[in-house]
DOGUNU-755048 format. One line per field, with one value per residue (C-alpha): x, y, z; residue number from 1. Coordinates in pm, whole numbers, m for minus. Layout:
# residues N
X [X|...]
Y [Y|...]
Z [Z|...]
seq [NUM|...]
//
This chain:
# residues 612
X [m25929|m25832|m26101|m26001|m25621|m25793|m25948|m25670|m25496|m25766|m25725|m25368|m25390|m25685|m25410|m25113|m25301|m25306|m25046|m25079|m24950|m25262|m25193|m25500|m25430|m25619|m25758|m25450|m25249|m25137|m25050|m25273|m25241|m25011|m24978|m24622|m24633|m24684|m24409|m24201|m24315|m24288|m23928|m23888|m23982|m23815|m23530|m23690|m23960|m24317|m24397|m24759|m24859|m24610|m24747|m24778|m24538|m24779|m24617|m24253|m24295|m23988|m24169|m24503|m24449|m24682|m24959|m24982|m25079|m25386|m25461|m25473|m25685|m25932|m25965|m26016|m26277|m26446|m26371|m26310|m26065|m25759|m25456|m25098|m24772|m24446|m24113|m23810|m23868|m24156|m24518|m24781|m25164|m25304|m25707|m25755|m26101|m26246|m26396|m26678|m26852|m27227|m27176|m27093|m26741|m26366|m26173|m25970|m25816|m25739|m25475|m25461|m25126|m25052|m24694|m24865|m24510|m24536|m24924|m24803|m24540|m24773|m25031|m24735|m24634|m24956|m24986|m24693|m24778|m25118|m24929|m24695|m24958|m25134|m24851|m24814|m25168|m25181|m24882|m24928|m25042|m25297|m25657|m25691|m26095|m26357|m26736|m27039|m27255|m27456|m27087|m27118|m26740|m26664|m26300|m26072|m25680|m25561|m25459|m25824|m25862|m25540|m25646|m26033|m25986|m26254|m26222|m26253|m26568|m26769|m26698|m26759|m27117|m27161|m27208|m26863|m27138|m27188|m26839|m26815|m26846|m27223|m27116|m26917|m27200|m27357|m27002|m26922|m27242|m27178|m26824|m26917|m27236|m27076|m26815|m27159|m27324|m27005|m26962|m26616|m26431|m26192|m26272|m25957|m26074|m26034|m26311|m26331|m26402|m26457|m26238|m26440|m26321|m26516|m26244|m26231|m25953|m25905|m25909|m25749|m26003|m25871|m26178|m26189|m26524|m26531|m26800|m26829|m26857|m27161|m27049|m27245|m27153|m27034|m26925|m26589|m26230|m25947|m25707|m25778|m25492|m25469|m25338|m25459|m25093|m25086|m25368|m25270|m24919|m25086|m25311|m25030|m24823|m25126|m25157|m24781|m24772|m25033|m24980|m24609|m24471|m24133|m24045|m23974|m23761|m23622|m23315|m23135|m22748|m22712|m22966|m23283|m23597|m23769|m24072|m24169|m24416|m24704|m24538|m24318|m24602|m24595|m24236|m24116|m24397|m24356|m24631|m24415|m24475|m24302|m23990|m23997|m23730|m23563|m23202|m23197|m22897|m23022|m23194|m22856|m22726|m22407|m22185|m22330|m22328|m21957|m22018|m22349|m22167|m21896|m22132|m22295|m22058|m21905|m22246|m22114|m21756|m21927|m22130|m22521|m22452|m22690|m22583|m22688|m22712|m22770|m22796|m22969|m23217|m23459|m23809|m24054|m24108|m23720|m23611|m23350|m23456|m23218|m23333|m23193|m23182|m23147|m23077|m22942|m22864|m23082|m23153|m23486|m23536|m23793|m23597|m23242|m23080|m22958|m23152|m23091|m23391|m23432|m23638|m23598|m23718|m23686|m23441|m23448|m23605|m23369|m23061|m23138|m23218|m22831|m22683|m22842|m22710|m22396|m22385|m22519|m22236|m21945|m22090|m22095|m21727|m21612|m21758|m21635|m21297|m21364|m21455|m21152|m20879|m21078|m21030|m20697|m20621|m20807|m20594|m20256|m20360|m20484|m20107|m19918|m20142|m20199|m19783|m19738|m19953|m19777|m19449|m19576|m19721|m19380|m19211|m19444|m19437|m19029|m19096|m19330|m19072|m18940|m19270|m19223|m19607|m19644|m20041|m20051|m19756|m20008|m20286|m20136|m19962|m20298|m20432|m20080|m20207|m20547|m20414|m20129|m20401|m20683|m20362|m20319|m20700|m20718|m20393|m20523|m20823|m20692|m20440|m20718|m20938|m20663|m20629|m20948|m20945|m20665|m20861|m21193|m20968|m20838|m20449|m20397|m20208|m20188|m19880|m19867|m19561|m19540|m19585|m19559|m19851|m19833|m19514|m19768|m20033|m19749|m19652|m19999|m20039|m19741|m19781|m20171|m20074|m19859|m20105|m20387|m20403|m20609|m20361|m20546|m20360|m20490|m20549|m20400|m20479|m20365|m20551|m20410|m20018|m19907|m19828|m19686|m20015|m19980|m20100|m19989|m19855|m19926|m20289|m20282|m20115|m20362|m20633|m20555|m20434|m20805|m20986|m20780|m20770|m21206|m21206|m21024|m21217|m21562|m21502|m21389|m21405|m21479|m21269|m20966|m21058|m20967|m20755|m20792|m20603|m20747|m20444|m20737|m20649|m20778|m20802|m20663|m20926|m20824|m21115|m21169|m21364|m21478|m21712|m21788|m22137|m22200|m22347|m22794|m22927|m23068|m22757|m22611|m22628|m22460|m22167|m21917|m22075|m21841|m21875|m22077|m22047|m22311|m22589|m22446|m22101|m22105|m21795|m21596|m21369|m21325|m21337|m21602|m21375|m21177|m21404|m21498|m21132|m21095|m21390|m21198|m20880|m21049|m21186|m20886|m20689|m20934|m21093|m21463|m21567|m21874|m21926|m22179|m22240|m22546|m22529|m22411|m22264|m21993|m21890|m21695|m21535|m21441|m21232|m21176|m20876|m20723|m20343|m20297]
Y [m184|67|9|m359|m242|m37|m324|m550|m294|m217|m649|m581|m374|m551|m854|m659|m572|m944|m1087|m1450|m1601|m1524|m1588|m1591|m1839|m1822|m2184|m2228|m2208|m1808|m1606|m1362|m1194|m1249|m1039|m965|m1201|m1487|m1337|m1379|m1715|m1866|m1716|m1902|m2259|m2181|m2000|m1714|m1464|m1562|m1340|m1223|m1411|m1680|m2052|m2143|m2500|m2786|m3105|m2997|m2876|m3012|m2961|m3059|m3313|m3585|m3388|m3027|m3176|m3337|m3023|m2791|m3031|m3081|m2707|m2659|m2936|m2691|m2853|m2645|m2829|m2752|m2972|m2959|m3023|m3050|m2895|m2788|m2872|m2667|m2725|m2570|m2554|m2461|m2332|m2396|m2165|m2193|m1880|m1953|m1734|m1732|m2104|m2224|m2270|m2208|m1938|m1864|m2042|m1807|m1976|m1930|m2039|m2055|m2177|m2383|m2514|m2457|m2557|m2880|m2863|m2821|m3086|m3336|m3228|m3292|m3584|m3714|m3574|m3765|m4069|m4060|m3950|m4238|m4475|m4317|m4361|m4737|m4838|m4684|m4928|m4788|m4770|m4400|m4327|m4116|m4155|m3937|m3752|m4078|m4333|m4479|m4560|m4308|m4411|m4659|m4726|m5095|m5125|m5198|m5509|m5581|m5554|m5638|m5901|m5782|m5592|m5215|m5248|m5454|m5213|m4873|m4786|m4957|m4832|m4860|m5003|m5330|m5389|m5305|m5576|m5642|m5563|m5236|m5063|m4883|m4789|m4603|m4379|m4279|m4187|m4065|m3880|m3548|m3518|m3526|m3302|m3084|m3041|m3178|m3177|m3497|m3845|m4094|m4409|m4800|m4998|m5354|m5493|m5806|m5920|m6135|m6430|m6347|m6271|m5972|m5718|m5381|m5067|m4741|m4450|m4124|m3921|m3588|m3406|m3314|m2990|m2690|m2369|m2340|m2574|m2818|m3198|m3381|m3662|m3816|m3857|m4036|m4368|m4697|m4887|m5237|m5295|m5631|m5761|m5454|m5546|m5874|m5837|m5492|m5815|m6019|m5771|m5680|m6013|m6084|m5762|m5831|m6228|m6309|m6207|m6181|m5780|m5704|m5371|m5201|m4956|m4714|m4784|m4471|m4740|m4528|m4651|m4692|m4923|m5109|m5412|m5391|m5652|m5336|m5301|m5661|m5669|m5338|m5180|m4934|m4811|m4834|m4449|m4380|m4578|m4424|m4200|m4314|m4413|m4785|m4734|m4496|m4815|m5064|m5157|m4936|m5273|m5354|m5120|m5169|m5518|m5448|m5168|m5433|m5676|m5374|m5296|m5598|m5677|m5361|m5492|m5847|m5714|m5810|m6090|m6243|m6239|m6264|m6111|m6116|m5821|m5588|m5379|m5103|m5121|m4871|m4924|m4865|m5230|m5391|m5711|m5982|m5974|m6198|m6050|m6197|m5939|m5865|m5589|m5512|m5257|m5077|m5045|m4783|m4525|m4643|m4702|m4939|m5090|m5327|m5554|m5757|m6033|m6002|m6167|m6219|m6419|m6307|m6608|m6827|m6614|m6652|m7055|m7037|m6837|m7058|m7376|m7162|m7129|m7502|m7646|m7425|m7542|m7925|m7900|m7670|m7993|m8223|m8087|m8097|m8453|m8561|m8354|m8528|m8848|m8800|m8676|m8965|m9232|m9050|m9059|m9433|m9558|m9483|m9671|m9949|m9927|m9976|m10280|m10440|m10422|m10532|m10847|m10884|m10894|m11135|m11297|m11352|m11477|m11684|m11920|m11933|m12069|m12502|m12559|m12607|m12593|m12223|m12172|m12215|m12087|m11771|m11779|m11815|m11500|m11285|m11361|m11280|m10923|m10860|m10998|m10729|m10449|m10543|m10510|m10165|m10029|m10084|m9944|m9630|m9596|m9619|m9384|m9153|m9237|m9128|m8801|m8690|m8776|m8595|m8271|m8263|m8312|m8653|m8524|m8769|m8815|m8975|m9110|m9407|m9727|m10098|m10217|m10553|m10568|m10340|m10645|m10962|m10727|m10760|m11151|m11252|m11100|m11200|m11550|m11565|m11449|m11690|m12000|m12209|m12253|m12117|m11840|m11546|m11641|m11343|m11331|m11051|m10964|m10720|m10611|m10451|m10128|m9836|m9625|m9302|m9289|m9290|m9614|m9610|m9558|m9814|m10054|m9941|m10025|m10341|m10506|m10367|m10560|m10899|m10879|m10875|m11102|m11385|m11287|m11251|m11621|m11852|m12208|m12095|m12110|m11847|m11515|m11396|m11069|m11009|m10680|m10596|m10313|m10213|m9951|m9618|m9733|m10049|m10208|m10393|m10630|m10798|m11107|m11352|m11651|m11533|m11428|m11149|m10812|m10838|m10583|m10376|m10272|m10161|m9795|m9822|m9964|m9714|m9541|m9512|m9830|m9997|m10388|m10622|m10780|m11116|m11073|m11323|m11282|m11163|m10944|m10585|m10201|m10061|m9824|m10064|m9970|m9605|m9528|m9763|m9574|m9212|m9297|m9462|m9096|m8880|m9096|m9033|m9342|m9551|m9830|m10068|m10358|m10660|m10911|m11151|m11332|m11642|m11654|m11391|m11016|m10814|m10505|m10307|m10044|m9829|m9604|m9401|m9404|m9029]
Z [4695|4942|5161|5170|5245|5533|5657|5688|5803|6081|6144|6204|6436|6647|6578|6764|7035|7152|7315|7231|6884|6636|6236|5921|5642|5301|5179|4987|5346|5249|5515|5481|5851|6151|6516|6571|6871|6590|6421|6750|6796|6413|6492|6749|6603|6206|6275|6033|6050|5852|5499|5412|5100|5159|5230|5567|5633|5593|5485|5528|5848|6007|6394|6329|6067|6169|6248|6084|5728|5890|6136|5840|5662|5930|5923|5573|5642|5866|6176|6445|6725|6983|6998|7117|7061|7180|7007|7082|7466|7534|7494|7222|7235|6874|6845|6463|6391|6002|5879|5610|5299|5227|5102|5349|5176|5462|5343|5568|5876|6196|6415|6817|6975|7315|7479|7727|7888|8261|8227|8154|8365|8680|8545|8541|8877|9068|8816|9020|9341|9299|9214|9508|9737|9642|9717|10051|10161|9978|10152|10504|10775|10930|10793|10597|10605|10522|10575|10479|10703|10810|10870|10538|10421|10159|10091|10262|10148|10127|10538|10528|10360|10542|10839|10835|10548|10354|10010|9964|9653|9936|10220|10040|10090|10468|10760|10987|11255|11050|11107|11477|11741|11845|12236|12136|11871|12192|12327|11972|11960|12288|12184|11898|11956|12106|11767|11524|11751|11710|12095|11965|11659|11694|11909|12019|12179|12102|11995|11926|11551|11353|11053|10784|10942|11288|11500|11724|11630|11852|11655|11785|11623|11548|11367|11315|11201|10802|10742|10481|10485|10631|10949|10827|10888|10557|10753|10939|10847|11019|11067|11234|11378|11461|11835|11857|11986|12202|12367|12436|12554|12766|12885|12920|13130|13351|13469|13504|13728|13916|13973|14018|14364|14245|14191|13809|13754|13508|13544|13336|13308|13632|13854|13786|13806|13461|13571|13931|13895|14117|14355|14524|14738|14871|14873|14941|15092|14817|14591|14212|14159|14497|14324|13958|13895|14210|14237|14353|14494|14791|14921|14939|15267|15306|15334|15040|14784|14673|14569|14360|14196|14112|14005|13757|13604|13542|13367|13123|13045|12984|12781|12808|13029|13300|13700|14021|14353|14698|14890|15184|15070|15261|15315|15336|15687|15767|15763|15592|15441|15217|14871|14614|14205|13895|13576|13261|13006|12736|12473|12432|12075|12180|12382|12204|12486|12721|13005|13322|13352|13716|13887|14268|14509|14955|15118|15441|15588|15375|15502|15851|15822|15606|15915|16237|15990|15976|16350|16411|16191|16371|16702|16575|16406|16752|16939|16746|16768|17154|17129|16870|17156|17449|17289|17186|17552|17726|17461|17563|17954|17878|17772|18059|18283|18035|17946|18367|18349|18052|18215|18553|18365|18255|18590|18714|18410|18523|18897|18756|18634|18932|19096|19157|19158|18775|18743|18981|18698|18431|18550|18605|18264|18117|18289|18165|17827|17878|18018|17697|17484|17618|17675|17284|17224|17465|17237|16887|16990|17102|16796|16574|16770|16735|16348|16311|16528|16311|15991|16112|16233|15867|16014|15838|15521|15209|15071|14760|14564|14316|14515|14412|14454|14434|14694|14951|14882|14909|15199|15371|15294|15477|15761|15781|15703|16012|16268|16121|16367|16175|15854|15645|15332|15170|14772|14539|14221|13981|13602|13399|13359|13707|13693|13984|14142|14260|14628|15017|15103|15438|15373|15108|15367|15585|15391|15250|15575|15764|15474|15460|15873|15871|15577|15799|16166|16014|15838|16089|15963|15601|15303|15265|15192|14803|14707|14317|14206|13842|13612|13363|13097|13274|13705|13897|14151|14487|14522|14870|14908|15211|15275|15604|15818|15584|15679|15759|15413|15743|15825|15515|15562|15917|15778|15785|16071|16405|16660|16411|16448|16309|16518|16361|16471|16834|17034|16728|16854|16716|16753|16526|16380|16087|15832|15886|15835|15538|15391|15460|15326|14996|15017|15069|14823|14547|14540|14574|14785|14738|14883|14832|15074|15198|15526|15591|15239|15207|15182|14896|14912|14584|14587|14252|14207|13931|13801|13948]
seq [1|2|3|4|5|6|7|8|9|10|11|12|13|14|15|16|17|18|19|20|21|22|23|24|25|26|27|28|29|30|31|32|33|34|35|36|37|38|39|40|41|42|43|44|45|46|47|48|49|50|51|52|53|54|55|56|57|58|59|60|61|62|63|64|65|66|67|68|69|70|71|72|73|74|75|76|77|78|79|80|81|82|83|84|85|86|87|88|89|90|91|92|93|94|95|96|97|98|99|100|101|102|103|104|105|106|107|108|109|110|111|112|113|114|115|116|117|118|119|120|121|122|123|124|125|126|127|128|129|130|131|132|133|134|135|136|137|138|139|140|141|142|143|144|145|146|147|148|149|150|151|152|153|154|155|156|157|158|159|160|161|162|163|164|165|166|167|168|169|170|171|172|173|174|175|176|177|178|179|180|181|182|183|184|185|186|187|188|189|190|191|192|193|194|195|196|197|198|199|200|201|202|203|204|205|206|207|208|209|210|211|212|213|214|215|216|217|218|219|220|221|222|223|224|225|226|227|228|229|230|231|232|233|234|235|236|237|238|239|240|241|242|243|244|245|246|247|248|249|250|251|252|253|254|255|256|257|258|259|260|261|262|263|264|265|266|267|268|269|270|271|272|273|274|275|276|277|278|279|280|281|282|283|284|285|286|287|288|289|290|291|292|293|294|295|296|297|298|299|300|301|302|303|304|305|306|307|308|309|310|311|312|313|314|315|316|317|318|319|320|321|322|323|324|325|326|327|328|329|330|331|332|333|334|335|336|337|338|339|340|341|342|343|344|345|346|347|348|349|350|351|352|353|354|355|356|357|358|359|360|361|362|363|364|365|366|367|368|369|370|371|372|373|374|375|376|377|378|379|380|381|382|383|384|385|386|387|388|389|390|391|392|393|394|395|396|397|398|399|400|401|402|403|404|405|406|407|408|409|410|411|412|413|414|415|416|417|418|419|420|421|422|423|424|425|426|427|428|429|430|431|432|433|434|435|436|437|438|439|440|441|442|443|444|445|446|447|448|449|450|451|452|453|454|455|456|457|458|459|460|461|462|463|464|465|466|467|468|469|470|471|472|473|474|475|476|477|478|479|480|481|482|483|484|485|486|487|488|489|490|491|492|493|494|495|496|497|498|499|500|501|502|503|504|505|506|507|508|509|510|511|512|513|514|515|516|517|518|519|520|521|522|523|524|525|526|527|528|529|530|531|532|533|534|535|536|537|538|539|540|541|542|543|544|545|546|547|548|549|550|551|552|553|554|555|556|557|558|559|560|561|562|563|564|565|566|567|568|569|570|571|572|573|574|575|576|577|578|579|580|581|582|583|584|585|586|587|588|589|590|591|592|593|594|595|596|597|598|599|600|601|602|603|604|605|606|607|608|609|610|611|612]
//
């Protein structure tokens, strides 16, 4: 017996000397031995310490209730096994060893424990870590890779298949060259051959591929070289990146650069230089790195730069707006030349900031055609203005003469009835008329030569008041049925409700009485000339119409031209001038004039006019 007691008392002690939880059940569950870090830990769990020869919780184990029965049993079964548990918050790994007699028969159960909390802890962690590492390099765009030491694909994330269209399970286990494009297989060993030889250890170069559909995609290849310890080569690592679109608008961009002739700049909000097309060379003279970084407004004309600076940064209060400009600028050679800009505000997403884009182009050609019109026009209008004071000087200087000769036609006119030989009486009688009838002629020429010499020199001012139209018409009639020798009466007609115009009446008068006095000399022997006024709801219209000679369709467009008198016209007597000033004072009244007419049957003037 006492060597027994000094043998578990020997046990005990080898038991205390470990740190982890160790306890020794009998086969009736017993304890029969237990270190005092068990002792600690059964504390720990129950609340109370463990007593040698007491039972050891099985089925009212409160903790372990689900699965210490069955543990206990399996290791009286003479199973040896490790399992954990969780309790109170913390984790528990249990080593359940059977100890067995001569038979064959467990005796005794020896229990390892082990608080296995921040074990578990850290396996959850990475668990995680591998989970969200996994999302990242699933959900990143660009192609994640990984070959072995001869370019077979190894591993590829989904930016593969979304890229290249084809699944991961059919692409692991190629060669990337089966993917490549036929022309660019040659190009990629020579870019790659000095990274395998490990005259490198990372390649970055673009490379042309094609998706499972056949189409060419450009890849941007970053690879780095993988190797062990032992520098040996275990293959390639890296990212592909689709820059298909970049490509094409790179393409795009080239060609715009290189093909459009206008200049393309963009500016910083302080007129920096950003980027110069090409074009600055043909334009400017400028190579576009000679511009970068330059201040565009060190090359304004002096008189100049106030008003683009105005224009600027009205383009800032307006926020984003498009304008345009015209505007000296100086070449590389030292010349100013006129340059003509189009641009707007935008904002580069890329550098977050505000930018002034421009399309600019030279004028100076058009500028100098604009200022020799300029010049041509004041010449014309400063001769013009000559002619119109000549005229008007020549018309005054032609009355006094022509007034002299009327009243000296007069006098003799008087002695005349004193003459006895009646037939020399009548003869020269006939002559006096003759001379008023060509002083008449001479007068109303001149007046309306001066009429239209005011009207040309922009003097004639409208004045327009409410006028009765229909008394300015009735007006007109009389008096050009008294001076008609054949009988014959201007028909008026009137459709619509008469209503007071706004305009000048003397123009009006003017007008009217120029149309109705043509209408009866250009239709001798016809039927009476018509006068129709027409009130309609938004404009009146004075409508003119004669069965006269007409105007030839060749002449049309010389119609209101100055002089102008029809080839069909005879010995009609007139001054070339009615209708020009009929057409002008439609004008400066705020009216339109058409006419229709065909020879030989009739003319008709139209002339359109609103209320106000």
């Amino acid at each position: 017996m006492t060597k027994q007691n000094d043998l578990l008392s020997l046990s005990q002690e080898a038991l205390d000397i470990l740190v982890d939880p160790v306890c020794v059940l009998d086969a009736e569950c017993n304890f029969v031995l237990f270190n005092k870090s068990y002792s600690t830990f059964f504390k720990e769990l129950y609340d109370y310490f463990p007593v040698i020869g007491s039972k050891r919780l099985t089925d009212t184990d409160t903790l372990f209730s689900s699965v210490a029965p069955n543990n206990i049993r399996r290791g009286l079964s003479g199973e040896r096994f490790k399992t954990t548990h969780e309790a109170k918050g913390k984790f528990y790994e249990f080593y359940i060893n059977p100890v067995f007699n001569t038979e064959q028969k467990v005796t005794h159960l020896i229990i390892y424990s082990r608080d296995v909390t921040e074990k578990k802890q850290l396996i959850r962690k990475v668990s995680e870590q591998e989970e969200q590492y996994k999302y990242v390099v699933e959900s990143v765009h660009e192609v994640l890779f990984q070959t072995d030491n001869v370019g077979n694909w190894t591993f590829l994330n989904k930016a593969w298949s979304d890229i290249l269209g084809y699944s991961i399970e059919e692409s692991i286990g190629k060669t990337f060259y089966t993917f490549l494009h036929p022309d660019d297989i040659k190009k990629n060993e020579l870019l790659f051959e000095p990274l395998i030889n490990q005259q490198k250890t990372s390649c970055n170069h673009s490379i042309r591929y094609l998706n499972k559909a056949g189409h060419t995609i450009w890849i941007k290849v970053f690879a780095t070289l993988l190797t062990n310890e032992k520098k040996e080569v275990l293959g390639v690592t890296g990212t592909l990146r689709d820059i298909t679109n970049e490509k094409a608008n790179s393409h795009l961009s080239e060609l715009l650069s290189s093909n459009v002739r206008d200049l393309i700049c963009i500016y910083n909000l302080q007129g920096e230089y950003l980027y110069v097309s090409p074009s600055s060379k043909d334009v400017l003279g400028y190579e576009p790195e000679e511009l970068i970084g330059k201040n565009v407004y060190d090359y304004f004309f002096p008189d100049d730069i106030e008003e683009v600076q105005r224009r600027h940064e009205r383009l800032l209060l307006e926020d984003k707006t498009e304008s345009s400009i015209e505007y000296r600028f100086l070449k590389k050679n030292g010349e100013f030349i006129w340059m003509q800009t189009s641009y707007k505000m935008f904002f580069d997403e890329y550098d977050i900031e505000d930018r002034i884009i421009s399309s600019s182009r030279e004028i100076t050609l058009k500028k100098r055609a604009e200022e020799s019109m300029m010049n041509a026009l004041q010449k014309e209008k400063e001769l013009n203005q000559l002619k119109t004071r000549f005229v008007a000087m020549t018309a005054h200087e032609f009355k006094t003469p022509l007034s002299t000769i009327s009243s000296s036609a007069e006098i003799i006119e008087m002695f005349l009835e004193q003459l006895q030989d009646g037939i020399i009486r009548e003869k020269l009688n006939k002559q006096l008329s003759n001379i008023h009838n060509e002083i008449a002629r001479i007068t109303n020429l001149m007046d309306e030569t001066l009429f239209l010499g005011k009207i040309e020199d922009e003097n004639a001012d409208v004045k327009k008041v409410e006028v009765d139209l229909v008394a300015i018409v009735n007006y007109v009639m009389e008096r050009q049925n008294r001076h008609q020798k054949d009988g014959r009466k201007l028909v008026v007609e009137q459709i619509g409700e008469a209503r007071k115009v706004l305009a000048d009446p003397q123009h009006l008068e003017h007008i009217i009485d120029n149309l109705v006095s043509n209408a009866f000399k250009y239709s001798p022997k016809r039927d009476s000339p018509k006068l129709t006024l027409y009130f309609n709801e938004n404009d009146y219209v004075i409508e003119v119409k004669d069965f006269g000679i007409g105007i030839p369709r060749e002449q049309y467009k010389k119609v209101y031209s100055s002089f102008f008198r029809g080839e069909n016209v005879g010995g009609i007597k007139g001054t070339g001038l009615g209708l020009l000033i009929v057409h002008n004072l439609v004008k400066m009244n705020g009216g339109n004039i058409t006419f229709e007419s065909e020879e030989n049957v009739g003319t008709t003037f139209k002339l359109t006019f609103s209320y106000s």
